[in-house]
C-alpha positions in Angstrom: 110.8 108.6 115.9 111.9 110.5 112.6 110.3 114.1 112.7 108.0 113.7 109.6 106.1 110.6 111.8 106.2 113.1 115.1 104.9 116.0 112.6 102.3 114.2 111.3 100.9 112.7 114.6 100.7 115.6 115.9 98.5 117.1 113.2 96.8 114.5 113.5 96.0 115.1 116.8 95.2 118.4 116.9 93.4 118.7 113.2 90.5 120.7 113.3 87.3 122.3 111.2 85.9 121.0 107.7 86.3 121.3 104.4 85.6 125.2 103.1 82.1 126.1 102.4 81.4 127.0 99.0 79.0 129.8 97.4 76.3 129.5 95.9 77.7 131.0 92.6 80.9 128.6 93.2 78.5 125.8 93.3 77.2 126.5 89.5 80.3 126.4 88.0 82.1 123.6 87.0 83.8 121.7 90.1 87.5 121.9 90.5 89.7 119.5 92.9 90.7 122.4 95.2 94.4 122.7 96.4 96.2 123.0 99.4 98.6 125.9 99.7 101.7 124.0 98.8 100.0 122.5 95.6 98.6 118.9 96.3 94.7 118.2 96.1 93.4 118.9 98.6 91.7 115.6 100.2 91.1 117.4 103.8 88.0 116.9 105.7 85.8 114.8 108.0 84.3 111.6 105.9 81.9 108.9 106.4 81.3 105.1 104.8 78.3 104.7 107.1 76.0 104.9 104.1 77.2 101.9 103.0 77.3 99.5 106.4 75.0 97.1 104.6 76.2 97.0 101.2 77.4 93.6 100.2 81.3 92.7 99.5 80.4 90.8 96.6 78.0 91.0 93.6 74.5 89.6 95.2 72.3 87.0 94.2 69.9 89.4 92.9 72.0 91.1 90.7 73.3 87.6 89.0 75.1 87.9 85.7 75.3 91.9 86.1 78.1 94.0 86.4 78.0 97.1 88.6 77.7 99.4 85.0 74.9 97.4 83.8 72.6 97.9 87.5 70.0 101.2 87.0 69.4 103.8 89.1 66.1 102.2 90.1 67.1 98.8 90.7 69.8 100.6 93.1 67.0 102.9 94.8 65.0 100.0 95.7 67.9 97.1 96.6 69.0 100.1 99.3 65.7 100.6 100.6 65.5 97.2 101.2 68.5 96.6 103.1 67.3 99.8 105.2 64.2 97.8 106.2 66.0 94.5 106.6 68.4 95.6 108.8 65.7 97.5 111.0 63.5 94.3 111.3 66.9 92.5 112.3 67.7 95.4 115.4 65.3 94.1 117.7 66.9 90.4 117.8 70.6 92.1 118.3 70.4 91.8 122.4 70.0 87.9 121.7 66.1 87.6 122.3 64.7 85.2 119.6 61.8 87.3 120.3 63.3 90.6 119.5 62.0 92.1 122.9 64.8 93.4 124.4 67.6 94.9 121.3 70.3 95.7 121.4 72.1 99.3 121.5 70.6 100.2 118.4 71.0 103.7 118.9 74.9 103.7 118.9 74.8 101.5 115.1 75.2 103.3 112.3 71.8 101.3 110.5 69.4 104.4 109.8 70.8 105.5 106.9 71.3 102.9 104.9 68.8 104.1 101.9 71.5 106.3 101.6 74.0 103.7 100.5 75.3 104.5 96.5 77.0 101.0 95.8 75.2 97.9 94.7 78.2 95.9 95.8 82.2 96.5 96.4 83.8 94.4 94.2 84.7 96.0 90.7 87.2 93.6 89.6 87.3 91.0 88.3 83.7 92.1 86.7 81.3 89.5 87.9 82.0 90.6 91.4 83.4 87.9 93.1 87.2 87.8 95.0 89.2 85.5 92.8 89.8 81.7 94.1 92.5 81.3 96.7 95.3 79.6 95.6 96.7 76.1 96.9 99.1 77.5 99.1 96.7 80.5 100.2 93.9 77.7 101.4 96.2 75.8 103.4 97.3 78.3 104.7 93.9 79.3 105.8 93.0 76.1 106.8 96.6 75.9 109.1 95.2 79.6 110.5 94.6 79.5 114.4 90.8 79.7 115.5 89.0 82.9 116.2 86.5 83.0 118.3 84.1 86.2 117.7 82.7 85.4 121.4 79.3 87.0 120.8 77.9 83.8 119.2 77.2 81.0 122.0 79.2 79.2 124.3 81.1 77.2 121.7 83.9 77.4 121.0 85.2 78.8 124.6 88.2 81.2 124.4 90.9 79.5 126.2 92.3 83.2 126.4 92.6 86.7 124.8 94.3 85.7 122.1 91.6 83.2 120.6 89.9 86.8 120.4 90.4 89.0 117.3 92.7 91.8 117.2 89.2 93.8 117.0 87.6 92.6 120.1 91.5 92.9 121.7 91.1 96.6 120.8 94.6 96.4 119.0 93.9 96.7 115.5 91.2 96.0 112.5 94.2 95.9 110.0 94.4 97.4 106.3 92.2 98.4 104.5 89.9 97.1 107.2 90.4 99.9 109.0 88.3 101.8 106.9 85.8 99.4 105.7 82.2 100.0 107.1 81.2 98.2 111.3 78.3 98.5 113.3 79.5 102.1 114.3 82.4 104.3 114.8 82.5 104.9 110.7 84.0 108.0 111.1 87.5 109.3 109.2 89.9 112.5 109.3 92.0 113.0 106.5 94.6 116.3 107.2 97.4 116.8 105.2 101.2 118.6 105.1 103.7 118.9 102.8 105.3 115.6 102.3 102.7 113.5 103.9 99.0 112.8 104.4 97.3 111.5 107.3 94.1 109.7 108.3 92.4 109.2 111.9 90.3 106.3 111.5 87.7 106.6 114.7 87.2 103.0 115.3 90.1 101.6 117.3 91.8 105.2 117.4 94.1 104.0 114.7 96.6 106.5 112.9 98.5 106.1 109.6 100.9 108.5 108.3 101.2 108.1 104.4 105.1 109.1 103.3 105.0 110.8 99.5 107.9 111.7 97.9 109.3 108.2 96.3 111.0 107.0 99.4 111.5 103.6 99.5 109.9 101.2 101.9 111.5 100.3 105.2 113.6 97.0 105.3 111.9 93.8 105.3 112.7 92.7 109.1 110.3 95.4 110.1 106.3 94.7 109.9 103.5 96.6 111.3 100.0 96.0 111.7 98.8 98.6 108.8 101.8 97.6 107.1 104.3 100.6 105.7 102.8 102.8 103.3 104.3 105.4 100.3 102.0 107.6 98.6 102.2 109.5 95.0 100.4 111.5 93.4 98.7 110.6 90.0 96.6 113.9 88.9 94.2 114.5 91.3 94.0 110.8 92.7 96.7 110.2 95.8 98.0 106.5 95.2 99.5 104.5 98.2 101.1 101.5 97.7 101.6 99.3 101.4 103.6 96.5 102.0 105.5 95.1 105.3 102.4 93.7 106.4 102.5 91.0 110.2 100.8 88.1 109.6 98.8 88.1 112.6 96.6 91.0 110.7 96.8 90.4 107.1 94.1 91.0 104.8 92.0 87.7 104.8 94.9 85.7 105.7 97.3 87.1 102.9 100.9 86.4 102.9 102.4 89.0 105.0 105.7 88.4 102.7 103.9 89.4 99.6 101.3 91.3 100.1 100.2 94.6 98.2 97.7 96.6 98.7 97.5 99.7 96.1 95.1 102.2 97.2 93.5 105.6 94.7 92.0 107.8 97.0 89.8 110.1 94.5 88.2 113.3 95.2 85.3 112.9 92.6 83.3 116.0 94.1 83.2 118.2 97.0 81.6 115.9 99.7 82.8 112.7 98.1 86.1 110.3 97.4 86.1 107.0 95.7 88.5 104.8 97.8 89.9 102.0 95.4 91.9 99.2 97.0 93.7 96.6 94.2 94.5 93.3 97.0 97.8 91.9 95.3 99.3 88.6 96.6 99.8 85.9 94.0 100.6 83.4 96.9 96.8 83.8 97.8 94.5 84.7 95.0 95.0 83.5 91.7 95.0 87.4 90.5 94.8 91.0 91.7 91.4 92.0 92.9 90.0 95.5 93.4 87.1 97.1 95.6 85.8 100.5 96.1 83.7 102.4 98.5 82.8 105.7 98.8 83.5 108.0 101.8 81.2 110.6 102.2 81.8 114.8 103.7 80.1 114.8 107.1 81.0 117.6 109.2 78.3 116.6 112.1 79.9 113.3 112.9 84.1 114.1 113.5 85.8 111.6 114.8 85.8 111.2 118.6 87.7 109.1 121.3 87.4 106.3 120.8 88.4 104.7 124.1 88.5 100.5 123.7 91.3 99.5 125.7 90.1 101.6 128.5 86.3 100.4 128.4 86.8 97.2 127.0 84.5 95.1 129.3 83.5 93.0 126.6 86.7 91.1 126.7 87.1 90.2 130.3 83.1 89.4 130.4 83.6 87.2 127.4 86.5 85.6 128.9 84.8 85.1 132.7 81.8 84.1 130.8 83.8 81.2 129.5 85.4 80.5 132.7 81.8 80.7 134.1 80.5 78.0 131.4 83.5 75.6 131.8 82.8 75.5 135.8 79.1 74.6 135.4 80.3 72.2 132.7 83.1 70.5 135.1 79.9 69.9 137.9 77.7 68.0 135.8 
């Protein structure tokens, strides 16, 4: 392992404390993208997209014929306070009780903050909100893809084994930029920096990434990695990371692993907030390039903890025996 990866794992590892506090008479002036001693922006800190857990991908029905600049402050205020009280009402059938007596862990979800949510939808290009069509090639290859099966949705279809499970409920990975898109819970990130690299912890799944800046070329093509290999630049203020080498078996949506892109602006727009901008570019799927963003948020009270899958995943063998189970009381009919 070169020594920038073991340097930078090991910060990660042992990163600690928040962003610096700032003064009251700091506060009144105009903000300035702080720096880290050696010169870059500074992007350190503990961050959060919990806000935004029920904030649709795409442009809504609702908001029909809009785009994201043409939605008011109002209309905003009131689609998030909605979503807040949908997704309350919708809590008490999680456990599976179609009459919402029993729940389901809704303590551990990240669903009380919604209202708090900034972002009508994700999508900001192409305007009307919507990912572009997929190609011929990019649907069959989704329709060749090998089935899925989520496991917490009935008996059917049965998991013959682990892998009909997803690389989430395996506890192995939740891919690029999927990683860092908004789940039930565990929406928790650590960004810490050195010179020469930049880091992020994502809590969910305890995956690591180690961004490379400098203009070094990507590793050689026979090598692939679940969050692919990525090469960061700076561009003012904004970091840029540009990741490619993707395996198929975690792929954006089914992307070509061959060609995908993924060009990522991480944007430190004020002192408790970055705009994360993702550009999805594969021309063997979508007919263009598409682009989402979604705020992370400062919050110093929720740092990212263990997050121990593999060693508490009871979920997959129960799923799995539960099948097993199903297929035996099937057999003796």
């Amino acid at each position: 392992m070169t020594r920038w990866v073991c340097a930078g794992l090991v910060a990660l590892a042992a990163a600690a404390g928040g962003l610096r506090a700032q003064t009251p008479a700091q506060s009144a002036k105009a903000w300035v993208v702080p720096r880290t001693s050696w010169g870059d922006p500074d992007l350190q800190g503990n961050y959060t997209n919990k806000y935004e857990t029920s904030t649709p991908f795409e442009r809504p029905a609702q908001f029909e014929g809009r785009r994201i600049e043409d939605v008011t402050a109002q209309e905003l205020a009131e689609a998030v306070r909605k979503r807040q009280q949908d997704t309350l009402d919708r809590a008490k059938f999680l456990g599976g009780d179609p009459e919402g007596r029993i729940g389901n862990s809704a303590e551990f979800r990240d669903i009380y903050e919604i209202a708090k949510g900034s972002r009508p939808w994700f999508v900001t290009d192409p305007p009307d909100g919507r990912v572009p069509p997929l190609t011929p090639e990019g649907r069959r290859r989704l329709a060749a893809a090998p089935r899925i099966v989520n496991g917490n949705d009935g008996p059917d279809p049965l998991p013959a084994g682990p892998e009909d499970l997803s690389l989430w409920n395996r506890c192995i990975t939740r891919g690029l930029p999927g990683s860092m898109m908004p789940g039930v819970y565990g929406n928790s990130y650590r960004i810490v920096q050195g010179p020469g690299w930049v880091g992020i912890l994502y809590e969910m799944v305890h995956e690591a990434r180690v961004i490379r800046l400098g203009g070094n070329p990507h590793v050689g093509k026979a090598i692939r990695l679940d969050m692919g290999d990525a090469r960061g630049r700076w561009d003012g203020n904004a970091l840029v990371v540009e990741t490619t080498n993707f395996k198929g078996r975690s792929a954006f949506r089914n992307a070509n692993p061959d060609s995908l892109r993924l060009v990522e602006r991480f944007t430190r727009s004020a002192a408790d907030r970055i705009e994360w901008s993702v550009t999805v570019d594969d021309v063997s799927t979508w007919t263009r390039p598409w682009t989402f963003v979604i705020p992370l948020t400062v919050n110093d009270a929720e740092p990212v903890y263990e997050y121990a899958c593999h060693e508490g995943n009871y979920g997959l063998r129960n799923i799995l025996s539960a099948a097993r189970a199903v297929e035996r009381e099937r057999g003796g009919r």
